[in-house]
N, C-alpha and C positions, 0 to 999 in steps of 0.2 A: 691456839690460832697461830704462834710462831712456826710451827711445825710446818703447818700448810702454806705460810707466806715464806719460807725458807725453801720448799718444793715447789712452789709455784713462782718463785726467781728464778730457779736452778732451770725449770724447764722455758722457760721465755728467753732466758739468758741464753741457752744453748740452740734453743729455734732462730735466734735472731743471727747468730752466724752466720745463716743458711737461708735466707729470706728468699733469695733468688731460685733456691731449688726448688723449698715448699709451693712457691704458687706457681710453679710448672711443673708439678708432680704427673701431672695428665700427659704433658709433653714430651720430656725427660726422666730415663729410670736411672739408676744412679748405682753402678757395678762397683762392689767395694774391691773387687779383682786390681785396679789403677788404685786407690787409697793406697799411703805411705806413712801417713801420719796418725797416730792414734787418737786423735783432735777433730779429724776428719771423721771418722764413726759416728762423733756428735752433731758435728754440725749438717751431715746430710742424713743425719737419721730422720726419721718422719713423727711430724705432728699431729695428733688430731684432738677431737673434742666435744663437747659437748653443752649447748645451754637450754634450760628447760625451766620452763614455768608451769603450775600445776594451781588452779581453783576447785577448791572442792566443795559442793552443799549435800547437808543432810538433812532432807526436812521426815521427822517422826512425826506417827501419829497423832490428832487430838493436842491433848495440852502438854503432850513432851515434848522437852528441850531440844531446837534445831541447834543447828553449828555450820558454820562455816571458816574457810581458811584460802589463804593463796602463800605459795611457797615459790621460790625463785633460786635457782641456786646453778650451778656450773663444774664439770668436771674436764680436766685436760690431762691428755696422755701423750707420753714420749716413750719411743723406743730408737735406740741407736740402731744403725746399721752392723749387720754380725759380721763379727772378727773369728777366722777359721771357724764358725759356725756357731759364735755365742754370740746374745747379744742383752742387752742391759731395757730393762722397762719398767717404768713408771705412773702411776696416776694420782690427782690428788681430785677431790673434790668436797664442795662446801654449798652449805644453805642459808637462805636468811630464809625469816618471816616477811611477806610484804603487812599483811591487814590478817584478823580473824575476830570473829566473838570468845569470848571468853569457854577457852576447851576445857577447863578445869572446875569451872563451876557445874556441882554434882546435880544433875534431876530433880525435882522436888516428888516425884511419882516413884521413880525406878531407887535413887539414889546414885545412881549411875554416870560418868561422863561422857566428852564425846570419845568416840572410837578410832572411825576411818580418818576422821582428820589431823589427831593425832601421830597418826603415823605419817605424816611429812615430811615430821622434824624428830622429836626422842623420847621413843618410847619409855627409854628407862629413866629417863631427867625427869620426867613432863614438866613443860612453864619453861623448859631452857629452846628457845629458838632461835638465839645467835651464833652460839657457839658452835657452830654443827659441822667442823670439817672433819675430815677421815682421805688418812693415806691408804686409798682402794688397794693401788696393785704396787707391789717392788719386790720383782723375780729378774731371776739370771735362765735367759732362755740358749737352748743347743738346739741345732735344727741340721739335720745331715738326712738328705736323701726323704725316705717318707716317714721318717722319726724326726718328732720333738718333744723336748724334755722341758721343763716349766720346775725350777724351785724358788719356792719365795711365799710373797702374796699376791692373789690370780681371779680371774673369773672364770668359772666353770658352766656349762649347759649339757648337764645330764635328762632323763626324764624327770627322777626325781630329786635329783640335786641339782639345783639353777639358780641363774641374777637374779629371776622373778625382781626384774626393777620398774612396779605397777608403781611405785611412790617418788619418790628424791632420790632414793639410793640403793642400787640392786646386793643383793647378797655377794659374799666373797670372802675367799677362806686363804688359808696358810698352810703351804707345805711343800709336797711333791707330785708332779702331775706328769703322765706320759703319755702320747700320741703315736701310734702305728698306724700307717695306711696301707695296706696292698693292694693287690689287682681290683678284689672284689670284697675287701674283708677290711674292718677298719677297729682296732687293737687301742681303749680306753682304759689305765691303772689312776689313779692317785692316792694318797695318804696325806688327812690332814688332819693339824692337832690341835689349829683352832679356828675360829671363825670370828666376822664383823654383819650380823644380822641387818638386811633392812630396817631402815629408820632408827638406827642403833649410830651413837661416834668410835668405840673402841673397840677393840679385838680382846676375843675371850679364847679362855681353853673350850672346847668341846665341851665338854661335861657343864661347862660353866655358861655355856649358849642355848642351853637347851631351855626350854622355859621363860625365856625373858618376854616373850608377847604374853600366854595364858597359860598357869596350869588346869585350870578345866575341875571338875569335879569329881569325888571319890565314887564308888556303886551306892554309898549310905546317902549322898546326896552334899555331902560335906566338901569342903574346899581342897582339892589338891596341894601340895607341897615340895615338887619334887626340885624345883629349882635351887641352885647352889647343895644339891643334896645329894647329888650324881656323882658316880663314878667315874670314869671312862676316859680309854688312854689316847681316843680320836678315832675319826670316821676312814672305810677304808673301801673305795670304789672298784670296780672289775665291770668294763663295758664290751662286748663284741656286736659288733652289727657287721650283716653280711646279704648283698643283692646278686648274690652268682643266679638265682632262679630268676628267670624272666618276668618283670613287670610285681616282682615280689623281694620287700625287706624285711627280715628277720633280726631283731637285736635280744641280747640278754643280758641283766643287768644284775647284778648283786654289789649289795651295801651293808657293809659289817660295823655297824654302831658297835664297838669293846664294850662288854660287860653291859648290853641292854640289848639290842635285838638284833640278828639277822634277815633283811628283806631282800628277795628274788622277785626279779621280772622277765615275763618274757612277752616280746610283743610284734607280731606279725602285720605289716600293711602291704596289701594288693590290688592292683588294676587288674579288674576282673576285664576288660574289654576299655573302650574307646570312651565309655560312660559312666559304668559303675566301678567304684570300687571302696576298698570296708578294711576291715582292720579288727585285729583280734589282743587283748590283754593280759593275762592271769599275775597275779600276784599273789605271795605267799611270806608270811612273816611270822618267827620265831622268836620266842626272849632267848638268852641269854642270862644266865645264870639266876639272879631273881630280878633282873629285867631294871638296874642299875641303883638299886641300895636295898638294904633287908627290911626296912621296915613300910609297910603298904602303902602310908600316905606319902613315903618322900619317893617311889617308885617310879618307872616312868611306865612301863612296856609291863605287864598282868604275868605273870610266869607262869600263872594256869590258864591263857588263852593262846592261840593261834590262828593267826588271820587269813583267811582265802579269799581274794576279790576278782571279779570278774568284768571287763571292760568290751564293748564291742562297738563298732560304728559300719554302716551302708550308708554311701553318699551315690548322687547322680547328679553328672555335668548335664545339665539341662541348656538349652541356648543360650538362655535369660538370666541364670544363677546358679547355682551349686547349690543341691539342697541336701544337707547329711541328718541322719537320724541317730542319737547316742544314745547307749544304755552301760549303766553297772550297776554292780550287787557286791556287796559285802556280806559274809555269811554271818550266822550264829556264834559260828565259834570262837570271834574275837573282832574287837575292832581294828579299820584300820587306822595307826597312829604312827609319824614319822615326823620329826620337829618342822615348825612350821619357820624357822627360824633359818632355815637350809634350802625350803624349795616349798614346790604347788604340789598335786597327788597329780601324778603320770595318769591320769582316764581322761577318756573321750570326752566326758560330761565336766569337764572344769571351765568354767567359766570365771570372769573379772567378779569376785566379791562371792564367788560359791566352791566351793569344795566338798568333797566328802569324806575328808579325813575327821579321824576323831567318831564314827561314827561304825557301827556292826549290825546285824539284822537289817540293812537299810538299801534303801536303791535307787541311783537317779537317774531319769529320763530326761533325753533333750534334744529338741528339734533345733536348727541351725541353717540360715538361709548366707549365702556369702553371693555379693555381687561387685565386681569393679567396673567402674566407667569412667574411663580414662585418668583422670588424678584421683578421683574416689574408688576406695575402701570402704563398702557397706557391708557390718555383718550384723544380723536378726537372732538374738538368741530366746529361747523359751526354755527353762529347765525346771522338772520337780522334781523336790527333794521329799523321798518318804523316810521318817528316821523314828526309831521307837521309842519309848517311854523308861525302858529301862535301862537306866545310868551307866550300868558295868558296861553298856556296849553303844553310850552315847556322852561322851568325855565334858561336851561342852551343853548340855541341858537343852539340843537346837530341837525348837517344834517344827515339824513337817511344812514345807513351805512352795510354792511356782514363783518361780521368779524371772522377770523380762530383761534383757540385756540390748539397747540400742549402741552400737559400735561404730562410729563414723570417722574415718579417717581421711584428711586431703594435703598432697605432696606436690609443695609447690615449685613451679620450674623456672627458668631463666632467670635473671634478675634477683628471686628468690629460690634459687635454687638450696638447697639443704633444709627448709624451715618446712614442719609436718606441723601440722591440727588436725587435734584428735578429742572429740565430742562424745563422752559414754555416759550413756541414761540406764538408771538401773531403778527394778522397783521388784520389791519382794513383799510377797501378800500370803498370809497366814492360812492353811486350809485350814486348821484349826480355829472356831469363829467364837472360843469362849476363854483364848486367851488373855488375861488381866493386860494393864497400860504398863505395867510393871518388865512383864516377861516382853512386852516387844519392843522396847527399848534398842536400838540397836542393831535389831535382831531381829525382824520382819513387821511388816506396813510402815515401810518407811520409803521414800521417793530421795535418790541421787541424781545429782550431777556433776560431772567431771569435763573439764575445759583443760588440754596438757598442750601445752606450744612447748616444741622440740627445735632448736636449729643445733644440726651436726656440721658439723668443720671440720 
């Protein structure tokens, strides 16, 4: 906690120089071209921020254990004004608990605890929900023309590497990161050798990140191991995305996990006309050597599988809404698995509490209705999940499931200007009707609610 109230002087100390700029930043831009003093970098650098409160229920089926939680916590970021084209940046941020039921008392049916609410505060502590701050970002940035260079610790949003910050605290890694932009063409590298997972307080190596939410299950049915078991010298990104073709973007991505797997994407979105338009996905993933330790159960990546998945969406601007239609498939030949510790799975069909990682022979369908009226954000989701029986190509034992997603969001203006509410109702229902109280624990016929106040600064 010194750590963070030592960062969090430093950057109020150095805002409060500058009081007069910050709250006519709308007014006034501020040309460090006239700056003579290296003092001055600080004091008219900019502030901003973040405070966010988050209630969450999970009521399970029958006579298993519900849970709830409210988490309250705040992030502030500072970055100076660049000096011949460098410039200095910072974030700290921290959580308290306000109220919850007791998240560590196990099931008496499942044996089981709670899950989603869990992850507010520490997933790897659990029971610790004071102490939860984390120095997010401290990198030295260079910006010349349509290049920027990023070393340090950073936030990233790849397809499949991103904040994903659905909880207290988005994902965010350690290294080197670089930015090209051209006419029509926009040039993404990084190299990083560790990370600070969601709902995680410290920074890990790579290898050392991998696994701290689930290892999942072996093909025998048996408990994975692979955590603290990895190899691996860090994760290594290659982005191009490119709109020279009319009303069409084309990106491709490769992500080289050392010593476990190599994963390729490629992924087209087009306005087919003034209404329709759709979007196309393939992925393709490879192990690596024997897919990050020799022996099976501390593995991460199957060195006798390879994964091929396929993503697609048609949507149409209707007067009333935007209604899109999603589809993927994951093939036989392997699942798809990519740390969930790093980001969401890049497909159409990912919705808040569903994904399809972790999963092979499988394929999800989902309808999606999107309407705004004027401060409202309403999005309708519907998605099924078919997922097979056999383990080798189903990581985490998930039974086949539909699942409803109510997404409501309202941005409020004047007076309240910067504060967002955001209301998401989730409810996932088992097609299978002859699963025990045991297996749906967690994990389908259970009813969410989610209540997130957001004010940005």
């Amino acid at each position: 906690m010194k750590r963070f109230v030592f960062i969090f002087f430093f950057i109020v100390t150095a805002s409060s120089w500058a009081q007069h700029d910050f709250h006519n930043t709308e007014k006034k831009v501020v040309s460090s071209t006239h700056l003579t003093k290296l003092v001055d970098y600080f004091k008219k650098g900019h502030l901003s921020g973040q405070i966010r409160n988050f209630t969450m229920v999970t009521a399970n089926q029958g006579a298993l254990s519900n849970y709830h939680a409210n988490a309250i916590g705040a992030s502030i970021h500072f970055e100076t004004l660049p000096l011949k084209g460098f410039s200095i940046g910072l974030n700290g941020l921290f959580v308290y608990r306000l109220f919850s039921n007791d998240l560590l008392e196990a099931d008496e049916i499942s044996g089981s605890t709670s899950n989603y609410e869990l992850q507010l505060f520490d997933v790897e502590h659990k029971g610790n929900y004071n102490d939860l701050d984390r120095l997010e970002e401290l990198y030295l940035k260079y910006e010349h023309k349509n290049l920027t260079l990023f070393a340090g610790k950073m936030e990233i949003e790849t397809p499949l590497v991103n904040m994903h910050d659905g909880r207290m605290k988005p994902k965010v890694f350690s290294g080197l990161k670089g930015d090209l932009k051209l006419k029509h063409t926009e040039f993404t590298t990084a190299l990083f050798n560790k990370a600070s997972p969601r709902s995680t307080t410290h920074w890990y190596k790579i290898e050392e990140a991998i696994g701290l939410y689930n290892n999942g299950t072996l093909p025998d049915g048996s408990a994975a191991h692979y955590h603290e078991h990895l190899s691996s010298r860090g994760l290594g990104i290659l982005g191009i995305e490119n709109n020279k073709v009319k009303n069409t973007t084309v990106s491709i991505w490769n992500y080289y996990l050392d010593n476990i797997s190599n994963t390729s994407m490629i992924k087209a979105d087009i306005d087919l006309d003034s209404s329709f338009y759709g979007g196309f996905i393939y992925l393709n993933q490879t192990p690596i050597n024997k897919g990050g330790a020799n022996e099976s159960m501390h593995t991460y990546y199957n060195s006798e599988e390879q994964t091929n998945a396929f993503s697609a969406r048609l949507g149409y601007h209707f007067n009333w809404a935007d209604i899109q239609v999603n589809a993927t498939y994951v093939t036989a030949s392997g699942k798809f698995i990519f740390p969930r510790e790093f980001g969401v799975d890049p497909f159409y069909t990912f919705i808040s509490r569903s994904q399809i990682e972790g999963l092979g022979n499988s394929s999800a369908l989902g309808i999606t209705g999107i309407k705004r009226i004027k401060s409202f954000e309403i999005n309708c989701h519907w998605n099924r999940m078919l997922t097979t029986s056999n383990l080798r190509l189903n990581k985490y034992n998930l039974p086949s499931y539909d699942q409803f997603n109510l997404d409501l969001t309202y941005h409020f203006h004047k007076h309240l200007e910067g504060l967002d509410l955001r209301f998401l109702y989730v409810y996932r229902r088992a097609i299978d009707r002859d699963l025990s109280l045991d297996q749906m624990h967690n994990t389908v016929n259970f009813n969410q609610l989610n209540l997130i106040a957001n004010f940005n600064f």
